[in-house]
C-alpha positions in Angstrom: 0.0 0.0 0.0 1.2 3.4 -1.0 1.3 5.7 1.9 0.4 9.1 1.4 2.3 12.4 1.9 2.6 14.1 5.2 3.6 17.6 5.8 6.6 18.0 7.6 8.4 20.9 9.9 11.9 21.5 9.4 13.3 23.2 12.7 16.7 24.5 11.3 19.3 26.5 13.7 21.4 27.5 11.4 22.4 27.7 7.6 25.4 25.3 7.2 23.4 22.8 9.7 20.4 21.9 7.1 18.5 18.5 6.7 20.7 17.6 3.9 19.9 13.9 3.2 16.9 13.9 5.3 15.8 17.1 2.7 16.5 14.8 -0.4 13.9 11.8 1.1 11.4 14.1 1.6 11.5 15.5 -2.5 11.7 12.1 -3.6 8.8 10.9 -1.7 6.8 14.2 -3.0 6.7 15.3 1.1 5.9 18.9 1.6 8.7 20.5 4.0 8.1 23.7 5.7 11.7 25.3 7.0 11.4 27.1 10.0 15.0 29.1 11.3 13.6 29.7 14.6 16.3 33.1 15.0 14.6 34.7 12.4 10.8 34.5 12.9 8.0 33.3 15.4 7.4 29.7 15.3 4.0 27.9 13.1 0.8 27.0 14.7 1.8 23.6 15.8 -1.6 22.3 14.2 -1.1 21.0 10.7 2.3 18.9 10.7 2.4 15.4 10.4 6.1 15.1 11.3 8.4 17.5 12.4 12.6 17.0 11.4 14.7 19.1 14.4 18.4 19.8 13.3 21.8 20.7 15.3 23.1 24.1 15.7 26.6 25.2 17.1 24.5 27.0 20.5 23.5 24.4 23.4 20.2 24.0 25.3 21.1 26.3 28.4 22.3 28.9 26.7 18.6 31.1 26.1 20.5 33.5 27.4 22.2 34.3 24.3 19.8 32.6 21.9 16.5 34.2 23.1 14.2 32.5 20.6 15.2 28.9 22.1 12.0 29.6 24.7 9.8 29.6 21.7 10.8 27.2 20.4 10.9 24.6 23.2 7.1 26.1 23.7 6.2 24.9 20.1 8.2 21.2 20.9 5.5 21.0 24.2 2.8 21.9 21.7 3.9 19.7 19.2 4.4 16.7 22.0 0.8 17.9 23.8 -0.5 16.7 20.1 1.5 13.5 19.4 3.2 14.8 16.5 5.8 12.0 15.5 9.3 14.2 15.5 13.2 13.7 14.8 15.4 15.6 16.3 19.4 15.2 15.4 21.8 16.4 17.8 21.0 19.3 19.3 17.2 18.5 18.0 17.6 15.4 20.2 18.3 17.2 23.4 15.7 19.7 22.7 13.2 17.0 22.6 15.1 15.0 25.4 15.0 18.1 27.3 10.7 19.0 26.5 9.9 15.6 27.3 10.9 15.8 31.0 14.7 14.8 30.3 18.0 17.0 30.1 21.0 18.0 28.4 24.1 18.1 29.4 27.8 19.1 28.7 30.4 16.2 28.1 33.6 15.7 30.0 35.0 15.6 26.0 33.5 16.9 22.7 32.6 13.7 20.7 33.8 14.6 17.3 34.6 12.4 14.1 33.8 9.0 13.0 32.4 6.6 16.3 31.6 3.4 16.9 28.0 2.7 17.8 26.1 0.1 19.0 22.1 -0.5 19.1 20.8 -1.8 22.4 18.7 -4.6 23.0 15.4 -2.4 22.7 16.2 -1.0 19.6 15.0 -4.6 17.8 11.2 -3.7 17.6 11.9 0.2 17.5 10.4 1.2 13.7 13.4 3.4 12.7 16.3 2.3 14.2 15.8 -1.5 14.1 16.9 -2.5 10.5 20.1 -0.7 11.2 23.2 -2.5 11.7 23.9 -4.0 15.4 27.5 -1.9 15.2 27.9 0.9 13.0 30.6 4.1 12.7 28.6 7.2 13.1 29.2 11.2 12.7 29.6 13.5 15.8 29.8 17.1 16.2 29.1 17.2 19.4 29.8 18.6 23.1 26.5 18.3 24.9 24.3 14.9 25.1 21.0 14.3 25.9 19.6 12.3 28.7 16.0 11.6 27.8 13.1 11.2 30.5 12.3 8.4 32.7 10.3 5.4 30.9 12.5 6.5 27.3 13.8 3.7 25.3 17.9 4.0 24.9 18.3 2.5 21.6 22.0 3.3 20.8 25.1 4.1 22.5 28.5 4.9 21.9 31.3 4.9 24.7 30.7 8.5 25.7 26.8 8.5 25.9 23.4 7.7 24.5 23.4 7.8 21.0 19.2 7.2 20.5 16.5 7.1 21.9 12.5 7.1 21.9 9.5 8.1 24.0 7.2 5.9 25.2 4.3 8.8 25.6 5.0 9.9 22.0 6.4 8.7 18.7 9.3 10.6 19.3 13.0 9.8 18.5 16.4 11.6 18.8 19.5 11.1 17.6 22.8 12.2 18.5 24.8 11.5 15.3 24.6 13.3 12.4 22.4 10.9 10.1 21.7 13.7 7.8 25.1 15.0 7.2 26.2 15.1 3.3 30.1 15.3 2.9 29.7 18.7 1.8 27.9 19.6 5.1 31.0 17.6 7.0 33.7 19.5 4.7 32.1 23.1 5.5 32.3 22.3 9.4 35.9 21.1 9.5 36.8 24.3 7.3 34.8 26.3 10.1 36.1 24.4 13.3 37.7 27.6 14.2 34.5 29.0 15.1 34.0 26.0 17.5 35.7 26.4 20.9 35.3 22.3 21.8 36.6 21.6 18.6 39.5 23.3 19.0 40.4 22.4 22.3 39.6 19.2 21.1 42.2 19.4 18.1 41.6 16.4 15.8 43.2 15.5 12.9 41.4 17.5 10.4 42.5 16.2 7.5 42.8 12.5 8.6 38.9 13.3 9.6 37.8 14.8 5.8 40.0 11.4 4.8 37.9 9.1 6.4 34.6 11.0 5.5 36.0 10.6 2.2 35.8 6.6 2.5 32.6 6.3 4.6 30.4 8.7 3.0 28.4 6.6 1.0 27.6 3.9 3.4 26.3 7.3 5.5 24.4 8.5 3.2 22.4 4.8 3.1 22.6 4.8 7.1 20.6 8.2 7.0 18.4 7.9 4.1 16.9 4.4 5.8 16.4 6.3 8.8 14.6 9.2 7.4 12.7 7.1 5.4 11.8 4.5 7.5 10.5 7.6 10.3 8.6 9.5 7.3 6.5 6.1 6.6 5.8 6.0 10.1 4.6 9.2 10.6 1.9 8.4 7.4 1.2 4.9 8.5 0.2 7.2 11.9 -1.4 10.3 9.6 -3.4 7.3 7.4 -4.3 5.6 11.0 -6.2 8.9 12.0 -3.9 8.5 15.0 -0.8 10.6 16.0 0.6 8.4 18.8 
């Protein structure tokens, strides 16, 4: 059976931080995306979406200080979560959502950045999206915060430094902490830029060992976060079709 199109949010923090592969499911499946930069304008009604995608950004959870508009939008992630709206969130999208649902995010003793070795946990082998994956996979970091989702969450994935995945048991909501949706351009513009990263510096990789191996793994990503995307988009229209959002 042919599912039918959903209309999706895009919550995007910042320019070089897109939806990238998760952008190019969506056209191919004929999905209507609405892109929201939550800096630059008041958030949507959270009625009318039938999945919402939330993307990473180089600012952290804590810091509404600096970033007023992060109040907004954790009031439209309530909303959207109040309504069962299925919802994705990548990296700093995943400790938004950790952090909404009841859970928090904190910062690491060490930035994870680069390739990393993760590993599903038992629970993930009914979860919809992350099951088919494989049991051990190298993933993309960029990151210096993780999220600790809410009592009764499913941890699906975990790398040695923290939980890489997760899902709600109130909602059909997952996060992520690697980047799934990274393209090697989107991996190549951040290295370039790791100058305007403080963690990354301190951190000091080996930048051009790092674009090397991006260089080798890409296109085994780019499957990785396609199946992902994929898999959550027919979920949230098996749900839409269902007349049910949770």
């Amino acid at each position: 059976m042919k599912l039918e199109a959903v209309r999706v949010l895009s919550i995007v923090h910042e320019h070089d931080a897109g939806p990238g592969v998760f952008a190019d499911v969506a056209r191919e499946r004929g999905q209507e995306m609405v892109e929201w930069i939550p800096a630059q304008g008041a958030p949507p009604a959270a009625e009318g979406f039938d999945a919402v995608l939330v993307f990473g950004g180089a600012m952290h959870v804590d810091q509404e200080d600096g970033h007023e508009w992060l109040a907004a939008e954790k009031q439209l992630l309530r909303s959207l979560l109040g309504l069962g709206t299925p919802a994705l969130g990548v990296c700093l999208g995943a400790q938004l959502l950790a952090e909404v649902a009841g859970g928090e995010a904190r910062r690491m003793a060490q930035p994870e950045i680069g390739w990393t070795l993760v590993e599903l946990t038992g629970q993930a082998a009914a979860d919809p999206v992350l099951a088919p994956l494989p049991a051990r996979f190298e993933a993309f970091q960029w990151h210096s915060y993780q999220a600790s989702p809410p009592g009764g969450a499913l941890s699906l994935a975990r790398s040695e430094a923290c939980v890489q995945a997760f899902s709600l048991a109130a909602a059909p909501w997952w996060g992520i902490q690697f980047h799934a949706e990274a393209t090697r351009e989107t991996i190549a513009g951040w290295i370039a830029g790791y100058r305007s990263d403080d963690d990354a510096v301190r951190a000091e990789p080996n930048w051009e060992a790092l674009l090397r191996q991006t260089d080798q793994k890409i296109a085994r990503w780019k499957e990785i976060g396609v199946g992902i995307c994929t898999r959550f988009l027919d979920h949230a229209a098996s749900l839409r079709a269902g007349g049910a959002r949770g």
